[in-house]
SEPA-96120 format. One record per residue (C-alpha): residue in one letter; x, y, z. Coordinates in Angstrom, 2 decimals, padded with zeros to 5 digits. Layout:
BEGIN
SITE   residuo         X         Y         Z
SITE         A         X         Y         Z
...
***
This chain:
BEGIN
SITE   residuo         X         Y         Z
SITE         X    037.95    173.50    070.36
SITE         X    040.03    173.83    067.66
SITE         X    043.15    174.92    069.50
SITE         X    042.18    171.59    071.63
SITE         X    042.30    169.57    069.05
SITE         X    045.40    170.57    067.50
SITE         X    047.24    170.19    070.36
SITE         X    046.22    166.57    070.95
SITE         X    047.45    165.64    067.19
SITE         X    050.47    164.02    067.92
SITE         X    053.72    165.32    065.93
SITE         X    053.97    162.62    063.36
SITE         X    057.49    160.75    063.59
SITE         X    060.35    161.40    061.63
SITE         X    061.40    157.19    061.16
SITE         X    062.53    157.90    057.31
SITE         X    065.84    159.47    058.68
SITE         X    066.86    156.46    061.45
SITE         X    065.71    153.89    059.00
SITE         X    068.24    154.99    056.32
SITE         X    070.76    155.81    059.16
SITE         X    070.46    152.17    060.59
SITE         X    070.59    150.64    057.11
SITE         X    073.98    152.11    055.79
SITE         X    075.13    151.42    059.43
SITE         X    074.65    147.50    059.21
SITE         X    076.14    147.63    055.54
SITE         X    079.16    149.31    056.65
SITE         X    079.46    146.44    059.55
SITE         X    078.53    143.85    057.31
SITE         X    080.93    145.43    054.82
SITE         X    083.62    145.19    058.12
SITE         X    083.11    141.65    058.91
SITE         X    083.34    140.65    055.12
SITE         X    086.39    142.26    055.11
SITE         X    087.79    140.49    057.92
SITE         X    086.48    136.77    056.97
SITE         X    088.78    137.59    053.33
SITE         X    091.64    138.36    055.37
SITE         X    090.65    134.92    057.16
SITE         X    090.76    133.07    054.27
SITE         X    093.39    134.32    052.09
SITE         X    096.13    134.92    054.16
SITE         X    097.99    132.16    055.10
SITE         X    101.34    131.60    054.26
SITE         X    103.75    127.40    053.74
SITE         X    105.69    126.62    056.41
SITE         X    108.27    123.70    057.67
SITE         X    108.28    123.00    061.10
SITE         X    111.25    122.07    063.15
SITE         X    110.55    118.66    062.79
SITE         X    110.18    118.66    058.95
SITE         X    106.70    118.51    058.68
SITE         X    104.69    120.40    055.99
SITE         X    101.99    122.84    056.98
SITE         X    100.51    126.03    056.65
SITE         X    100.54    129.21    058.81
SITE         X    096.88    130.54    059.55
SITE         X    098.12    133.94    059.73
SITE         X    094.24    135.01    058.51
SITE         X    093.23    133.47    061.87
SITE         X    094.97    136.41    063.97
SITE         X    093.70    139.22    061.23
SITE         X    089.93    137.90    062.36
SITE         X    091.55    138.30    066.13
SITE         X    091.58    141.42    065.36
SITE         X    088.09    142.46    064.88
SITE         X    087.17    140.46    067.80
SITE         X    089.60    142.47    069.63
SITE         X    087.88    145.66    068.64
SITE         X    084.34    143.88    069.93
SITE         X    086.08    142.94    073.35
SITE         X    087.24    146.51    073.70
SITE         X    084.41    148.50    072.49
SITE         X    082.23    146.38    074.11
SITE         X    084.03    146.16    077.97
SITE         X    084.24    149.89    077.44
SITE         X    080.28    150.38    077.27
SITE         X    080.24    148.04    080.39
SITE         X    082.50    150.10    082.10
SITE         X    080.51    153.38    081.36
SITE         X    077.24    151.76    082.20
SITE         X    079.10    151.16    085.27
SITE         X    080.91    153.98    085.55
SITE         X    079.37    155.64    088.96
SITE         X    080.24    152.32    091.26
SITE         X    083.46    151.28    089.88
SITE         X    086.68    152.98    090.86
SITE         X    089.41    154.55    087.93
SITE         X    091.75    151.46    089.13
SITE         X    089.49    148.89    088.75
SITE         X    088.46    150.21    085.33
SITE         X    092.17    149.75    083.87
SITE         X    092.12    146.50    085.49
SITE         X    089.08    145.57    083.49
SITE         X    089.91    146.58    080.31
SITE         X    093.54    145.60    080.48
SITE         X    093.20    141.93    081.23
SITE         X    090.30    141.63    078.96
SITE         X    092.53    142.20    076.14
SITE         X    095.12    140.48    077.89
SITE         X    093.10    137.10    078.01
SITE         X    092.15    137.23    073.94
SITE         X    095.79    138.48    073.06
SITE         X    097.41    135.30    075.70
SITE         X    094.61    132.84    073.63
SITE         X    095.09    133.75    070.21
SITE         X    098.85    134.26    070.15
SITE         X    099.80    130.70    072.11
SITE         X    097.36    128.84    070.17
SITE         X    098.63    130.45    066.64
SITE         X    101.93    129.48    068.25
SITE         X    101.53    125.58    069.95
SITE         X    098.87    125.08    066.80
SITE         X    100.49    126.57    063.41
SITE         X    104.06    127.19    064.45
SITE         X    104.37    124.07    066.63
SITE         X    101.83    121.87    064.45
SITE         X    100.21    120.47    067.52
SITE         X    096.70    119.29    066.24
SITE         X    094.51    116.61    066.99
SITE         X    095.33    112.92    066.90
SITE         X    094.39    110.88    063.97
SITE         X    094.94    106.81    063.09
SITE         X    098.06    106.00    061.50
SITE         X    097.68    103.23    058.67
SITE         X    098.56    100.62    061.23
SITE         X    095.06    101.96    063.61
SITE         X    097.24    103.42    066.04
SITE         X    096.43    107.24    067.71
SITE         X    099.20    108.97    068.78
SITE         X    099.33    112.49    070.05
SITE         X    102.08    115.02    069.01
SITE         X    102.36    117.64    071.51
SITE         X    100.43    119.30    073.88
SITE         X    098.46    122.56    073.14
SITE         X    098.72    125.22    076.30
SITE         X    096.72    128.03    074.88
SITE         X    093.74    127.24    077.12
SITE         X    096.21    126.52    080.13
SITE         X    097.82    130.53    079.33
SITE         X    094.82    132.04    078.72
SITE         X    093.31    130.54    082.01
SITE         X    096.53    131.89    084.19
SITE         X    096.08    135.19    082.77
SITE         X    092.06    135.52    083.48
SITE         X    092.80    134.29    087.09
SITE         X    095.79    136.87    087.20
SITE         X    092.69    139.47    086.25
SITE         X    090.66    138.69    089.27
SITE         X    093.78    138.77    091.46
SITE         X    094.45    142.11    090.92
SITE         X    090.64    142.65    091.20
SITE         X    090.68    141.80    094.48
SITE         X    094.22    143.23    095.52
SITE         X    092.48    146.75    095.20
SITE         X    090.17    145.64    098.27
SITE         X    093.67    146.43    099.74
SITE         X    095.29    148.58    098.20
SITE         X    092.17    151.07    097.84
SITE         X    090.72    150.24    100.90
SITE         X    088.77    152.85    101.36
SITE         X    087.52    153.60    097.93
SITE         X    086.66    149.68    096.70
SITE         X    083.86    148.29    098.07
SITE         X    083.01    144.46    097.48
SITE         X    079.76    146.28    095.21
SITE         X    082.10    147.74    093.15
SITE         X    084.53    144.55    092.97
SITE         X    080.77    142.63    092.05
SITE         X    080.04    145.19    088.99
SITE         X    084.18    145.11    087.78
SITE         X    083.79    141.57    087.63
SITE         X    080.66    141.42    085.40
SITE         X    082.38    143.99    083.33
SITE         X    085.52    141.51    083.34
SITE         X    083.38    138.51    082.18
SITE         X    080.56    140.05    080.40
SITE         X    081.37    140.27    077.33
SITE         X    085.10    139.99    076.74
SITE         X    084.64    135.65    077.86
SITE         X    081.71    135.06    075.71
SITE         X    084.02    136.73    072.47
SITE         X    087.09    134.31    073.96
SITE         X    084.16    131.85    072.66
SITE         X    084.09    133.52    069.26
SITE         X    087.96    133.08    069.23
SITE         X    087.98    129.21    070.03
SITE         X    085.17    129.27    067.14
SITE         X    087.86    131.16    064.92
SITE         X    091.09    128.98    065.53
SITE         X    089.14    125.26    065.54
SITE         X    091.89    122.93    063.70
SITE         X    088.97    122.22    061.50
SITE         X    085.45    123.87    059.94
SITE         X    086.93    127.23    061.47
SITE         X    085.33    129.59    058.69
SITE         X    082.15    127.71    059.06
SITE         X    081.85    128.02    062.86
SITE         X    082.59    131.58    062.05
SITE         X    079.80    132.03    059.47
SITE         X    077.42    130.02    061.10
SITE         X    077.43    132.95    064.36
SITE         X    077.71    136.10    061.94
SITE         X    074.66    134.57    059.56
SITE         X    072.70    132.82    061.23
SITE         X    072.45    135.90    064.04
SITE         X    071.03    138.14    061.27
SITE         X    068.64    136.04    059.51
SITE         X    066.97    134.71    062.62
SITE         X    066.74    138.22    063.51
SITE         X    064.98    139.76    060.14
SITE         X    062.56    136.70    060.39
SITE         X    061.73    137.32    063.65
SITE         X    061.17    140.94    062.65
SITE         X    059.23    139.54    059.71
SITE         X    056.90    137.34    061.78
SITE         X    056.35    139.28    064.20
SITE         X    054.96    142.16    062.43
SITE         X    053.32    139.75    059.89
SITE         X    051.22    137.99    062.60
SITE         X    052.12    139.60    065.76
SITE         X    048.51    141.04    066.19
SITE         X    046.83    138.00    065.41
SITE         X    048.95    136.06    067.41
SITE         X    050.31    138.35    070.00
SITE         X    051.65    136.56    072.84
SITE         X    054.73    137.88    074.30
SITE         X    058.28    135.63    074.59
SITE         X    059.91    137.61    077.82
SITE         X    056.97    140.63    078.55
SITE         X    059.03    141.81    081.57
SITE         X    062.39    141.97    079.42
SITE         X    061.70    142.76    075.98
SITE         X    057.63    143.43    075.81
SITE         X    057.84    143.85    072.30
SITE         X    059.04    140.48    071.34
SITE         X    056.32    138.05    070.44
SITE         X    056.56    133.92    070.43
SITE         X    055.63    133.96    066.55
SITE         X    058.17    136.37    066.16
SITE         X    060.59    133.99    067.88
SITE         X    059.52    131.09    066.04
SITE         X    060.48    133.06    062.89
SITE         X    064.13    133.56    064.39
SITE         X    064.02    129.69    063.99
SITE         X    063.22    129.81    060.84
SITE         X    065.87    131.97    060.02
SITE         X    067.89    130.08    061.93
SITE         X    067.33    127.03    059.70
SITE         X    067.66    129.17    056.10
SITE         X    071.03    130.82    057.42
SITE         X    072.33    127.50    058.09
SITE         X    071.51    125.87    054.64
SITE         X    072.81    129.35    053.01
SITE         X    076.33    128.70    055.63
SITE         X    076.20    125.38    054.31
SITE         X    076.18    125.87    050.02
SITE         X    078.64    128.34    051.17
SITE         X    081.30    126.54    052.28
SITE         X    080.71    123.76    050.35
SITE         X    081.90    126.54    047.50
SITE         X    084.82    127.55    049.39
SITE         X    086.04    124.55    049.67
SITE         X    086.46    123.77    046.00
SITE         X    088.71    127.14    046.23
SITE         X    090.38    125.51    048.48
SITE         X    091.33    122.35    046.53
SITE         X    092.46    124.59    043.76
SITE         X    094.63    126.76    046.14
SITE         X    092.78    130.23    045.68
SITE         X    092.28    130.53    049.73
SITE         X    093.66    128.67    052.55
SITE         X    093.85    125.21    052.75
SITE         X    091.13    123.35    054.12
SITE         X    091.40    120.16    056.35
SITE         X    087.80    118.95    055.86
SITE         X    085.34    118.62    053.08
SITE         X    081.57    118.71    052.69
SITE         X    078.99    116.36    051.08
SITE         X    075.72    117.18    049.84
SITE         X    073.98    115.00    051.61
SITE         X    070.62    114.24    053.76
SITE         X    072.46    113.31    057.16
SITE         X    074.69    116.30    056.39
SITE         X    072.20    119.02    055.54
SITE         X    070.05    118.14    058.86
SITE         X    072.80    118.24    060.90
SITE         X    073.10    122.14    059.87
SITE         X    069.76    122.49    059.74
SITE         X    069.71    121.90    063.35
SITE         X    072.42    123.09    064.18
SITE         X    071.14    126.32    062.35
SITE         X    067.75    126.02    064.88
SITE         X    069.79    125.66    067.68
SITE         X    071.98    128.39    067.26
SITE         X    068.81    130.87    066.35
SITE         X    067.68    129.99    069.93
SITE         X    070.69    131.01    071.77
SITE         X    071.27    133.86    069.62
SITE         X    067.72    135.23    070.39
SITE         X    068.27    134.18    074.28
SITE         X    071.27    136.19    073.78
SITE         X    069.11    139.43    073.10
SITE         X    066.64    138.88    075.51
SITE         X    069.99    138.96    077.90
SITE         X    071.58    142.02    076.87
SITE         X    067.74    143.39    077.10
SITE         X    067.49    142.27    080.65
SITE         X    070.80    144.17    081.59
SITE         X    069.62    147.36    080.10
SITE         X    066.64    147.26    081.48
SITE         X    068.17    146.75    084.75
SITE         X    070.33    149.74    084.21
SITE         X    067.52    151.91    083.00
SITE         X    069.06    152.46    079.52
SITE         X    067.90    152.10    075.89
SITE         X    071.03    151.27    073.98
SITE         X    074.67    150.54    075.42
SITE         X    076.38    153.30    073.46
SITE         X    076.19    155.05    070.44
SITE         X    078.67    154.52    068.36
SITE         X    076.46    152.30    065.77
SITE         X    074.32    155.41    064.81
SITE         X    070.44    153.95    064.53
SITE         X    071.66    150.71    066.21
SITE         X    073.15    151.85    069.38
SITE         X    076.57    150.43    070.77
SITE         X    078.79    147.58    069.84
SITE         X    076.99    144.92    072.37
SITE         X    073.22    146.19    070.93
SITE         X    074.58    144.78    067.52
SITE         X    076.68    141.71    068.69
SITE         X    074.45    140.59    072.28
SITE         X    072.97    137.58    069.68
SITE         X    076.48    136.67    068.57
SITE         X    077.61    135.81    072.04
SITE         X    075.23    133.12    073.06
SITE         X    075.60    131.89    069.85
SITE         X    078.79    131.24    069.49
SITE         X    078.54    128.89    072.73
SITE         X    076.49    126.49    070.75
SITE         X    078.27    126.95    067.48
SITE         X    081.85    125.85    069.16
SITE         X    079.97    123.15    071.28
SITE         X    078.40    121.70    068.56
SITE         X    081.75    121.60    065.89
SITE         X    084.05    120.82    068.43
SITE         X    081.53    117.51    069.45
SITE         X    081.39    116.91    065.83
SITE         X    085.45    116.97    065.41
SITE         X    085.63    114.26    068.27
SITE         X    083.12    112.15    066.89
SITE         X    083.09    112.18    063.39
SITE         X    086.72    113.86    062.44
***
């Protein structure tokens, strides 16, 4: 009886170990992006354009390039591994090479037409006209060289025949757009002529405080309140605990907000790099970010509940291993790329509307 017993005691769990693993794993990345967002901000270097006009290269914009570089790689590489038994070597190099191809083509024309250049936005001249200066063909390059991506794609159903099936073309192609184009996204968000640095803080806050609260809540009152958001997905996710992403959502945004309001008085004394917009402490302005804050939370937890879905359609728990206690690159960043839709939506609309 005894011997039964003991055998039915389950071994307790050894949780002390991953904890302290996963938590000096997100302060090293948190320690990363910091690092990058400096760079960001206080490199940036005078310049005189051709035509005589005054501005400043954004040279911090390509440093952040950078890091989203190392997400599109690390990232398409876990695809391609999940992947790895239906795709063929060729279309593998294909993959990877034109997903860096399409960030590299985005973020070195549009440093080019939009810092060296100086092709921004329109504004009204003292006299109320608009006029434009320029064109910017970033988007135009970047689009030639995604299409060029699924052209060779599809040249291997002829050149390899035999070996490529239209399957295999199917998974290269999710590989190709999943999640190299949602980080293209992040890149937009990181090279707006204006509220750049906020766009990028609003995805790489807000994604972490909607996720502690919704950790938070859900543990708090998940029993009492234990409905499930997506049971077939993600059982363990509850509605409270999504309802405390919001909240999170909402806090990160106010924190986003106080913060650039800071860096912006850097700005006007010249400490980081110049700033072409201002904010107000205001009613109107703090519930547009609260909102905006909301909003984002939404799409950054609809954003996990996707990269869930696609693991659990592969069968796996994480996408890699080289975040040790969190997984791979696209268990820590799958929030950030839904997010980051909404973000540039919403600061882009704002540009056009308000200025």
């Amino acid at each position: 009886m005894e011997e039964t017993t003991k055998q039915m005691t389950p071994a307790p769990q050894k949780t002390g170990g991953d904890m302290k693993k996963r938590l000096l794993t997100g302060i090293a990345y948190v320690t990363v992006l910091a690092a990058f967002f400096l760079l960001k901000i206080f490199i940036w270097v005078p310049y005189t354009t051709a035509s005589g006009e005054e501005v400043y290269l954004r040279v911090g914009n390509l440093c952040f390039d950078v890091l989203i570089g190392i997400f599109v790689g690390l990232g398409t590489w876990e695809m391609l591994r999940a992947f790895s038994e239906h795709l063929h070597r060729s279309q593998k190099i294909i993959v990877m090479t034109f997903a860096l191809l399409v960030l590299i083509a985005y973020s070195v024309s549009d440093f080019y037409f939009a810092d060296i250049l100086a092709i921004h936005l329109p504004e009204p001249a003292a006299d109320g006209t608009v006029q434009a200066v320029g064109r910017n063909y970033s988007l135009h390059i970047t689009f030639v060289v995604f299409i060029a991506g699924i052209a060779c794609l599809f040249a291997l159903l002829v050149i390899h025949h035999e070996s490529v099936s239209l399957e295999s073309t199917g998974y290269a192609l999710f590989s190709y757009i999943y999640p190299s184009f949602f980080l293209l996204v992040l890149a937009v968000c990181n090279h707006i002529e204006k509220y750049s640095e906020l766009a990028v803080l609003l995805v790489f806050i807000i994604c972490p405080t909607a996720d502690s609260l919704a950790l938070v809540f859900g543990k708090a009152f998940g029993k009492k309140l234990p409905a499930k958001m997506a049971p077939h997905v993600s059982p363990k996710k509850t509605i409270i605990g999504g309802f405390g992403g919001l909240v999170g959502g909402a806090l990160g945004a106010v924190a986003v907000f106080f913060l650039c309001y800071g860096l912006t008085k850097l700005s006007a004394r010249g400490v980081i790099a110049p700033m072409a917009w201002g904010l107000t402490i205001d009613a109107k302005n703090l519930i547009f970010y609260i909102a905006l804050g909301i909003l984002t939370a939404a799409f950054s937890q609809f954003g996990d509940l996707v990269e869930s879905a696609i693991k659990r359609k592969l069968g796996i728990k994480d996408m890699g291993k080289i975040l040790p206690g969190h997984g791979g690159i696209l268990d820590r960043i799958d929030s950030s790329l839904y997010a980051s839709l909404i973000v540039c939506l919403f600061i882009v609309a704002r540009i056009m509307i308000v200025g």
